[in-house]
Each structure stands twice: as structure tokens, then as C-alpha cells.
C-alpha positions in Angstrom: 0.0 0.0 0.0 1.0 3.4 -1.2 1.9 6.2 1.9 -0.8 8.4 0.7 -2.9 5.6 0.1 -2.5 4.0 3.6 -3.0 7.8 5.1 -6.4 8.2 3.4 -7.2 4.5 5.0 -6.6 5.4 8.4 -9.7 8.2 8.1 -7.3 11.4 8.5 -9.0 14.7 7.7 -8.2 15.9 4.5 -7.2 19.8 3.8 -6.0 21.9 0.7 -5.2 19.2 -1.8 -4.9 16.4 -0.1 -3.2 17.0 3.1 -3.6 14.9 6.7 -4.4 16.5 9.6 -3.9 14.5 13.1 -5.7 13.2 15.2 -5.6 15.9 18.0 -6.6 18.9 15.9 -8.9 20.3 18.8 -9.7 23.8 18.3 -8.7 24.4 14.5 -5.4 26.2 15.2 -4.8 26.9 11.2 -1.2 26.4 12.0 0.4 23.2 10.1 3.7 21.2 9.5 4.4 20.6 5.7 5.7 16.7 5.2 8.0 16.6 2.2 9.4 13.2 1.4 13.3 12.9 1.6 13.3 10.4 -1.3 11.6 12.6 -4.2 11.1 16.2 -2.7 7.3 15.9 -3.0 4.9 17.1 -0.5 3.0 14.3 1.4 0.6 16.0 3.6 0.5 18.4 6.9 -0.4 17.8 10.6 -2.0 20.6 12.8 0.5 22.5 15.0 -0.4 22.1 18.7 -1.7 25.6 20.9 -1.4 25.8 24.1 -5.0 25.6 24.2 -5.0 22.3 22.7 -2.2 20.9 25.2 -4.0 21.9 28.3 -7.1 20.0 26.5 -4.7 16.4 26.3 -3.6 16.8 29.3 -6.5 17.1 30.7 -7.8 14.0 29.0 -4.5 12.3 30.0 -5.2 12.7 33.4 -8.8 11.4 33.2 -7.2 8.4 31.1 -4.5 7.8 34.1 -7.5 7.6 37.2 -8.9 5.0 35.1 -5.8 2.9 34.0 -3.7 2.7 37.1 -6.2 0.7 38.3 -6.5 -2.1 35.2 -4.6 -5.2 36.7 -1.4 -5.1 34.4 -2.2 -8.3 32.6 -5.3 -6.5 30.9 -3.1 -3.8 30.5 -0.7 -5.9 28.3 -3.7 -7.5 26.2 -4.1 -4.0 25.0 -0.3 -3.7 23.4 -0.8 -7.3 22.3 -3.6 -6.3 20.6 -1.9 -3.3 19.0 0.8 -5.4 18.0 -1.5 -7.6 16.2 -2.9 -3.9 14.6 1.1 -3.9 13.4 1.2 -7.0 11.7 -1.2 -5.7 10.0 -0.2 -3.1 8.6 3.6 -3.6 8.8 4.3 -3.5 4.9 2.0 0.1 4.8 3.5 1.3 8.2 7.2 0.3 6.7 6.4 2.2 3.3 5.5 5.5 5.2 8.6 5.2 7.5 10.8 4.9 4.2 9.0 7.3 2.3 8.5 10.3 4.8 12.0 9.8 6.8 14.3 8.1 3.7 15.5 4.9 5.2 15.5 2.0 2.6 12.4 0.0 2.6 13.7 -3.2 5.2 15.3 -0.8 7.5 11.3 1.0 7.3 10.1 -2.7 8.4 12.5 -3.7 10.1 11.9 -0.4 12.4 8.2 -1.7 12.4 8.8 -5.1 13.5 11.1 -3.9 16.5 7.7 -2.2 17.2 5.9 -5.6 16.8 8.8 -7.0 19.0 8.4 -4.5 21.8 4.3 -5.1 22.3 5.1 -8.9 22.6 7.7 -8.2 24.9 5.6 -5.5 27.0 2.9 -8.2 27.4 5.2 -10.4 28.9 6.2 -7.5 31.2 2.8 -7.5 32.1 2.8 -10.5 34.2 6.6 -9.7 35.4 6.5 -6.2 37.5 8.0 -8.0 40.5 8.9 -6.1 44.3 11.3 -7.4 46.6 10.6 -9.0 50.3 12.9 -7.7 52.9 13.5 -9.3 56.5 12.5 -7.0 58.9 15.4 -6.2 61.9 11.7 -5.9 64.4 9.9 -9.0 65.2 6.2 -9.6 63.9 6.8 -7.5 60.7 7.1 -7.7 57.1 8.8 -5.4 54.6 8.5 -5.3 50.8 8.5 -2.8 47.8 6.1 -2.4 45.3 6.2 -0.3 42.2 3.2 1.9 41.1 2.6 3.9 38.1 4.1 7.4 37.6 1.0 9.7 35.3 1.7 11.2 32.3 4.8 10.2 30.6 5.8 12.7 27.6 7.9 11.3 24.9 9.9 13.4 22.4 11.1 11.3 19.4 13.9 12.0 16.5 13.0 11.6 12.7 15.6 8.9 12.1 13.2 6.7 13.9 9.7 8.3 13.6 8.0 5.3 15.1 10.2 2.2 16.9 11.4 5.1 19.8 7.9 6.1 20.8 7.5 2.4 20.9 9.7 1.3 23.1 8.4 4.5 25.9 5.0 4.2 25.3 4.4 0.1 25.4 6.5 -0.3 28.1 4.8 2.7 30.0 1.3 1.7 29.3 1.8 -1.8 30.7 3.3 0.1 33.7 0.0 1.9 34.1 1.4 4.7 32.5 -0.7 6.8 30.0 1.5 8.6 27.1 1.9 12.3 25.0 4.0 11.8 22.1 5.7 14.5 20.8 7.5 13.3 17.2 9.7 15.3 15.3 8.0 17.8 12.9 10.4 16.5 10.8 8.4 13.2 10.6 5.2 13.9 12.0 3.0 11.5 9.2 4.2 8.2 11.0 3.2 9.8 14.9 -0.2 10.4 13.4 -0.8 7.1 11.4 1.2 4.8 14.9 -1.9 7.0 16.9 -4.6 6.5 14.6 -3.6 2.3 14.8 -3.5 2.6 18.4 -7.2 4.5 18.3 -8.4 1.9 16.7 -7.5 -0.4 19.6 -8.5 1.4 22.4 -11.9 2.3 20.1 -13.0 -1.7 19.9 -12.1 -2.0 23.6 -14.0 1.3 24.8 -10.9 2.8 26.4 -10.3 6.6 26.6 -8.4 7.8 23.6 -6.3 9.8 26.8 -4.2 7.2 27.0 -2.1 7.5 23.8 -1.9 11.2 22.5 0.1 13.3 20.0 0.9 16.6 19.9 2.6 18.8 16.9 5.1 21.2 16.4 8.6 22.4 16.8 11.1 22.3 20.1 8.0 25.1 21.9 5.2 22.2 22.0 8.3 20.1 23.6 8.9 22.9 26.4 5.1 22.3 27.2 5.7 19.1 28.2 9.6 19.6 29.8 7.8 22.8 32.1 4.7 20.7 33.1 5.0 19.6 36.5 2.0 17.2 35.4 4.2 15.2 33.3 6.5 13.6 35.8 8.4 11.6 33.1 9.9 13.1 29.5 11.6 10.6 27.7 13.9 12.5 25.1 15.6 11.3 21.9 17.6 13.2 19.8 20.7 15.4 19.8 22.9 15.8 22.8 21.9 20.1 22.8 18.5 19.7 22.8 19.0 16.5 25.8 20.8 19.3 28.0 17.5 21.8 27.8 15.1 19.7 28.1 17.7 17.9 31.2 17.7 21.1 32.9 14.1 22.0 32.6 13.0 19.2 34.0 15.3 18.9 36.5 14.5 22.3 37.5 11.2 21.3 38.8 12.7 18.1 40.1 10.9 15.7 37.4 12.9 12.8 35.9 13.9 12.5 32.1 14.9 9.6 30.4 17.3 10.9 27.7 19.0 8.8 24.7 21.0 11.4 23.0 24.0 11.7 20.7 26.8 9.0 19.7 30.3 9.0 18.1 30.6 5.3 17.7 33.5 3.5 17.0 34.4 0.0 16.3 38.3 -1.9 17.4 39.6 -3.5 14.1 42.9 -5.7 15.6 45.4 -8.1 14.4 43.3 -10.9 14.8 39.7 -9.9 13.2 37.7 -11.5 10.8 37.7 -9.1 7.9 34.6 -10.8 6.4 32.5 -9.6 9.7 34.7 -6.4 9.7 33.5 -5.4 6.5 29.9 -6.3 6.6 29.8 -4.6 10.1 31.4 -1.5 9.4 30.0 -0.8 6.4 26.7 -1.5 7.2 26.9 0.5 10.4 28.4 3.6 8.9 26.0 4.0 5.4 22.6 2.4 6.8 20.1 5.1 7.2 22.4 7.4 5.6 24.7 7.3 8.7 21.7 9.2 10.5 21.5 6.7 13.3 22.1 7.5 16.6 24.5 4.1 17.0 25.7 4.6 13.2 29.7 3.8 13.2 31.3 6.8 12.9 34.9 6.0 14.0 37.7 2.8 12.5 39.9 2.7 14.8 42.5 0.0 13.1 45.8 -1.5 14.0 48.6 -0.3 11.8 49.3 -4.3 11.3 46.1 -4.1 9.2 45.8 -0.9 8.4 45.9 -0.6 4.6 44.2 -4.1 4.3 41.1 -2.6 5.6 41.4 0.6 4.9 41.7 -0.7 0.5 38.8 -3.4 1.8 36.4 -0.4 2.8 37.4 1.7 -0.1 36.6 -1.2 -2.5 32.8 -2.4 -0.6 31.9 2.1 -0.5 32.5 1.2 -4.4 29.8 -1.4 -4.8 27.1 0.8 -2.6 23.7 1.8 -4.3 22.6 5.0 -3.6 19.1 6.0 -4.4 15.3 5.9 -4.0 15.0 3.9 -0.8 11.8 1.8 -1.8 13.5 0.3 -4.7 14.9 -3.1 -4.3 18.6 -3.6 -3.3 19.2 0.2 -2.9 22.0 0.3 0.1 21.9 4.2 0.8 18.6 6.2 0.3 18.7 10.2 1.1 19.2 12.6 4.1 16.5 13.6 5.6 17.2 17.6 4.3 18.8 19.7 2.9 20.3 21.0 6.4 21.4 17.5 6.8 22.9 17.9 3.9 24.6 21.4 4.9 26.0 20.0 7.9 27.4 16.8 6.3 29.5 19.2 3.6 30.8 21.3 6.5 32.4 18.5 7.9 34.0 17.3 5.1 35.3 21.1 4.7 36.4 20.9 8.5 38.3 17.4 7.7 40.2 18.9 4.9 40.8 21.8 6.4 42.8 19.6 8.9 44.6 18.0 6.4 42.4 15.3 6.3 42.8 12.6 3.4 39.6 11.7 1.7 40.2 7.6 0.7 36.6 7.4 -0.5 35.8 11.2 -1.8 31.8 12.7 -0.5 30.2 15.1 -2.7 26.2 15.4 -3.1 24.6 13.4 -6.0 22.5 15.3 -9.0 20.5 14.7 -11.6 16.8 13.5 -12.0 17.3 10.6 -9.8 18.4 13.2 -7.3 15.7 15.8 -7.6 14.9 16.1 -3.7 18.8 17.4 -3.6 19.1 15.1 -0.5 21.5 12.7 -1.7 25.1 11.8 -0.9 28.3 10.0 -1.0 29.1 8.1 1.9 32.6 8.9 2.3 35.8 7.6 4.3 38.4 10.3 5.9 41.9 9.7 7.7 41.5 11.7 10.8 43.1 12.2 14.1 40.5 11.5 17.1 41.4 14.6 18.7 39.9 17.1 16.0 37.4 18.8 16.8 34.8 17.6 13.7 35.5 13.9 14.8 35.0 14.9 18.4 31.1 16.0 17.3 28.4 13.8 15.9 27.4 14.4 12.6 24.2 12.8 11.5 25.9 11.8 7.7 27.5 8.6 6.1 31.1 9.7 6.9 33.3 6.9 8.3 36.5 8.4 10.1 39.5 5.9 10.4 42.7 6.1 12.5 45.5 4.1 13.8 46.3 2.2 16.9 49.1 0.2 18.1 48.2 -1.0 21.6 45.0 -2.5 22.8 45.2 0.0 25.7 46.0 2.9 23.0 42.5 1.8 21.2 40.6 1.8 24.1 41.6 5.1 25.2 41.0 6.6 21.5 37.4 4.2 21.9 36.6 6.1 24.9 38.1 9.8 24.1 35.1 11.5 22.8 32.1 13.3 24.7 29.4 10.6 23.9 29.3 7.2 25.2 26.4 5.6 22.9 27.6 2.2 21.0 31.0 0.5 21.1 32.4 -2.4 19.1 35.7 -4.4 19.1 36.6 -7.2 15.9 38.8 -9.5 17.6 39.1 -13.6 18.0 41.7 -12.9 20.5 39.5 -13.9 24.0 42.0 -11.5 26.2 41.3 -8.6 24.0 37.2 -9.0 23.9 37.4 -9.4 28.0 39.8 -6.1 28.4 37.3 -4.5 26.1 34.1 -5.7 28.4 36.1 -4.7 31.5 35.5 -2.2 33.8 38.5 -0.2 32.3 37.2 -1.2 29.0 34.5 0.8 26.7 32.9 3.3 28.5 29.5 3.0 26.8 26.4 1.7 27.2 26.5 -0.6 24.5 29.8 -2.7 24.0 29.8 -5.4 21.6 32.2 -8.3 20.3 32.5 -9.0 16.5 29.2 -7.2 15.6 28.8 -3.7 15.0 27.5 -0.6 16.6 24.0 -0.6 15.0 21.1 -2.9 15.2 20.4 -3.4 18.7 18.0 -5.4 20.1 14.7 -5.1 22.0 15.7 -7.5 24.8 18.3 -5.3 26.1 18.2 -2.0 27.9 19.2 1.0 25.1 21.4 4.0 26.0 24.5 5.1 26.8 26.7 7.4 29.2 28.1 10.9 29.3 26.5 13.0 26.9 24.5 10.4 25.8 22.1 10.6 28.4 22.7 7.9 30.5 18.8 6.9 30.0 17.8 3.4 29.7 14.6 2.2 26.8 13.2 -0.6 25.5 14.1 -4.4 27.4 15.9 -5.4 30.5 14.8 -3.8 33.5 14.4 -0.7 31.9 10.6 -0.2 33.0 11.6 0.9 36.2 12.2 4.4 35.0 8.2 4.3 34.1 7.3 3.3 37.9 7.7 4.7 41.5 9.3 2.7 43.9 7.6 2.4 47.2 8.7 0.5 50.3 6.2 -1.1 52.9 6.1 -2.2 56.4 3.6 -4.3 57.7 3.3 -4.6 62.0 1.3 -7.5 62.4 2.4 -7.8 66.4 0.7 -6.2 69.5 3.6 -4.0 69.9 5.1 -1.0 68.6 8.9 -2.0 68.3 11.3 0.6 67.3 14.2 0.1 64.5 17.7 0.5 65.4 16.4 -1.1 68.9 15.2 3.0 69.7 13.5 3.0 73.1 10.3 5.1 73.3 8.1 4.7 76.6 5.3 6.1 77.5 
């Protein structure tokens, strides 16, 4: 199914020429975001801009959604997202066009993000049945102590464009099965795939007679996010996205002592040593530094290579960037599709302007791509640069297919070039060598919240808790024990004696 086609399916309102409105459009505000696709510059529809007025009136019905969830058992909470996911399955080849198509990632990486949506529902409903306390031994005779963990209200998650749906997945079906409710606030960048993922989930909560409060959307550009980072009735914003706007959004909410879960920016880099398996080296690296244009937040942005197999890889990469197809992104075996603008594409040419004028050598050359195939003006070369770590471009995250690579002689050397750089998102280390994978998983190893042996930096999986350390964030999303950031801890003591004992053996008589 077409993205325009699949849009008109869901029932979305319909304004000048064929452009989708959302789903809260309230009051009418007259204000819209344009959607133009990445892939062929053409317009694909608008959403409504959020007021003020309209946030105060999801809020509001947030709230009134929360008083009634928090008291659904959790097990009916999680037949909900099952449902949902089943919703997905769906519509996972419509869903996965509309990813590709609005945000530019090639057509299985567009499914691929759907089916980690699919993945997280069937893990949240196993969640469901799984949001265990602890039992404590109690220092006073005739009691008991235990925790429990209770729901926290409204969580508000903000969400990237490089992935306009899996993100608010991973925050909002975990959360819900927490007896959370949810106010999604997607990038105006992608804002199509936040109003089609609602409109799925309407349908659910329609056919089960739930309030449509507990999964909203609102529109609009970093403003409607302060809403939500200044609202001391959202106690949790979840953040994605660049490591700047993690620090506002940080302090705001820390300013009125709320929590945020923040996934920011990563420099990535993967170990290539002596002993590595260039096959998995090249299939790894490559992938991880051109898939979604490089505009993933765990996208490999750093070789760092030992000078013993230096040039072999270094000739390896150069010859595999050579075989890459670059193109329309819902076309079969296309490798690279688009940026997803033309300030993406601004910011990728300054830093190949910064690397040269370092005296950076280009091994693979960048350069943007024209001609008809090209019309959207969002298309370029992945490239590969010789760089030293300490520059001030490879120091910063930029959200383009450009692939630094450096030398190394010592395992202690590469660790310390791994870990010298502000962000702490995905790590990687090729090695068959058993001592070098263990230093590398060590305490004094990779400093980031992913480390990986003999896979890359990208594609992680649902199962396991998702972030990273220093200017990452240090949040946690997605698997492991990561719902706990959705909850409130609380600790209980039961006396069931006739006495009143005291801890710490205190003596109080009256």
C-alpha cells in the first residue's frame, strides 16, 4: 500500500489538496507542518500544529485516562499492546512504506523499524505479568517489609525523525503496561508516522471502549516540547535526539525536580585488531556507517584500526563504499537512500570542509549526487576520511554517512582513543583474541552503554536496555529492567504484632 494511500485509509482529515491533519486537531489552530518526502522532494501532507489551548485540553484528558488505568490489573493492560501489536502485523508493509518514504530509510530498514515495534508489544505483554517487588527481613519481630512499584501519570515522549516510530514504541508500550498513560511529541520532521502509529492505536483502544487519553500526539517544533519539559504534570519526558537539545530539556526538567529519560547523541566506534575476521569487519562496518544514511544515533562513525592491518582494511572499505547503491530507498537492493534535508545535507559538507581543512585525506571522496534521480537534492556520497581523534569535527556527531578511520598500536591505546570523545552511545571491538574482547568488556574497557564483540554498533536489540553514558544521556529504553524508570518505587512495612517495636532497637516509653 501506497503512503498516501495507507493515510487516506486510516480516516485522517483531509485539507488543501490532499493534506492529513492528526488526530488531536482540537480547536482548529490553522497552523500546520508541511511533510516533504526525503526520497523525491514531494509534498506528502501536513499535521496541525499544537496551541497551548490544545495541550491543556490532552492533558486534561491524559489525566482522566491515568485515574482510570492505574487501576486495570497489568495483565489487561498488556492484552491491549498485544492487541496493538497484532494492529502492526497488520499493517507492517503500509507502516514500513511510510517510514521509508516520509524519513528516507530504505524499505527493510522502514520494516525492520516496524517489526522492533511488533517485538516491543510482545515483549511488554510479557512485562505485564513480570513487574516483581522485593521481600525484605525486617530487623523488628512480627513484621514484614516489601516494595512495590506503582505507576508514575503522564509520561511525555519526544522522538527523533531517524526513527519516527520504533522510539515512541519502546516509551509508550513499556509505560502503558506500567499503568502509565503517554503524549507523544514526534519530530516535525516526521510527523506522518506519529499520526498514522496513533490513529492504529485509536483503533484499539476504540474496539475495547478505552479513553483515547491514553495514547496522544501533539505537533510542532522544540515550543510544544517545552510544554511538556515545564509541566509539572508530566512527571516523566523521555527524550531522543541530539545531545543540545538532551541538555535543555535535562535542565528544565530537572528544575522542577521531574525525571527524564534521555537517549542522546553518539560517536561510535568499532576496534579492528590483528586478529579480526575481515569478512565480519567489512559487513559490520560498512553496514553500520551507510545504513540510514549514517543518520543513526548508534551509526559507526569512528575505525579505529591497528597499523598491522591498516591498509588491508582501509583498501577493503574503499573497494565495498564502491559497490554501494545510492538511491530511492523503496526500490529493491538500494544500500543508501537520502538525508533527511537539505540541512542535513549542509551540515554533512561542512564536515568534510572541516576534515580537509585539517589536512584530512579523503580515501573514498563525499560530494552530493545530482541529476533527476536526485531531484529532492538530499542525496550523498558516503565517504571515508583519515583523521586524528582529537579534532574537533570527529569529536562532534554528525548525523551523515562519513566513516573516520585512525590508527592504533596497543590495545590499551585503542581503548583510550574508543573512549576519548564526549558521547558514550555504542561501542564495538573485531577480535578472535579472548584477552582482547574481556579487556574490552572490563571495567576499564568501553565506557559506553553498549559494548559489543564482533558485531557492529548498530542494530540493537529489544531484549536489552538501550542508551548510553556521558553526553549520551545515561537513560535506559526498551528491554531489561528498563521499565523501572516508568514506575515509582515504594517500600512497605507491615506490624502485624501487639507492639510497637522501634528500629535501630530506639526506646520510646510512655
Amino acid at each position: 500500500m501506497q503512503p498516501k494511500e495507507f493515510l487516506k485509509k486510516l480516516g485522517l482529515k483531509t485539507r488543501n489538496q490532499g493534506a492529513w491533519t492528526g488526530q488531536n486537531d482540537i480547536t482548529g489552530s490553522r497552523r500546520y507542518i508541511d511533510s516533504f518526502s526525503p526520497v523525491d522532494g514531494q509534498y506528502i501532507g501536513s499535521v496541525s500544529i499544537t496551541t497551548r489551548e490544545q495541550y491543556e485540553q490532552v492533558i486534561a484528558s491524559a489525566e482522566q485516562a491515568f485515574k482510570y488505568w492505574r487501576e486495570v490489573p497489568a495483565p489487561k493492560r498488556g492484552e491491549i499492546v498485544r492487541q496493538y501489536g497484532e494492529v502492526l502485523r497488520q499493517y507492517k508493509d503500509a507502516l514500513g512504506h511510510l517510514v521509508s518514504y516520509e524519513m528516507g530509510k530504505s524499505l527493510q530498514e522502514g520494516l525492520g523499524e516496524v517489526q522492533e515495534m511488533i517485538d516491543i508489544c510482545d515483549f511488554a505483554v510479557g512485562l505485564s505479568r513480570q513487574l516483581y517487588g522485593l521481600t525484605m527481613h525486617s530487623e523488628r519481630p512480627g513484621h514484614r517489609m516489601y516494595e512495590q512499584w506503582h505507576p508514575l501519570g503522564i509520561v511525555g515522549v519526544i522522538s527523533a525523525f531517524n526513527f519516527p516510530v520504533a522510539v515512541w514504541s519502546w516509551n509508550a508500550m513499556i509505560a502503558l503496561v506500567c499503568g502509565d498513560v503517554c503524549v507523544w511529541k514526534a519530530s516535525e520532521k516526521t510527523p506522518l508516522c506519529a499520526v498514522a502509529c496513533n490513529n492504529l492505536f485509536q483503533k484499539v483502544l476504540k474496539a475495547n471502549d478505552l479513553p483515547e487519553g491514553l495514547s496522544c500526539i501533539i505537533n510542532g517544533d522544540y515550543k510544544v516540547g517545552e510544554y511538556m519539559s515545564k509541566d509539572s504534570r508530566v512527571p516523566l519526558v523521555s527524550a531522543t535526539g541530539s545531545t543540545r537539545m538532551g541538555k535543555i530539556v535535562g535542565q528544565t526538567v530537572a528544575g522542577r525536580l521531574g525525571r527524564s529519560l534521555l537517549e542522546l547523541g553518539g560517536n561510535n566506534a568499532i576496534i579492528i585488531t590483528p586478529s579480526a575476521d575481515l569478512k565480519i569487519v567489512t559487513v559490520g562496518a560498512v553496514f553500520g556507517a551507510v545504513g540510514t544514511a549514517g543518520q543513526r544515533c548508534t551509526t559507526t562513525r569512528r575505525l579505529i584500526i591497528h597499523e598491522s592491518v591498516y591498509e588491508q582494511v582501509k583498501n577493503t572499505l574503499a573497494k565495498a563504499y564502491g559497490q554501494l547503491k545510492i538511491g530511492n530507498p523503496l526500490e529493491a537492493g538500494v544500500h543508501v537512500g537520502p538525508l533527511i534535508d537539505r540541512q542535513a545535507v549542509e551540515n554533512y559538507l561542512h564536515a568534510i570542509s572541516e576534515v580537509k581543512k585539517q589536512k584530512g585525506k579523503f580515501v573514498v571522496e563525499g560530494g552530493v549526487l545530482e541529476g533527476a534521480s536526485y531531484e529532492s537534492g538530499c542525496y550523498v556520497k558516503p565517504c571515508i576520511a583519515e583523521v586524528e581523534n582529537h579534532w574537533e569535527i570527529v569529536q562532534h556527531e554528525t548525523f551523515a554517512p562519513i566513516l573516520y578511520i585512525m590508527k592504533y598500536s596497543t590495545i590499551e591505546e585503542a581503548i583510550a582513543l574508543q573512549n576519548g570523545v564526549p558521547q558514550g552511545l555504542s561501542s564495538a571491538i573485531m577480535t578472535t583474541n579472548l584477552r582482547e574482547a574481556e579487556r574490552f568488556l572490563s571495567a576499564w574497557g568501553s565506557d559506553c552503554g553498549i559494548a559489543n564483540v564482533n558485531i557492529g554498533t548498530s542494530g540493537a536489540e529489544i531484549g536489552g536496555a538501550f542508551g548510553g553514558e556521558k553526553e549520551t544521556g545515561g537513560g535506559r529504553e526498551s528491554g531489561s529492567d528498563s521499565w523501572k524508570a516508568y514506575m515509582r518505587r515504594q517500600t512497605n512495612t507491615i506490624n502485624y504484632s501487639e507492639q510497637v517495636p522501634l528500629a535501630q532497637g530506639i526506646k520510646f516509653d510512655l
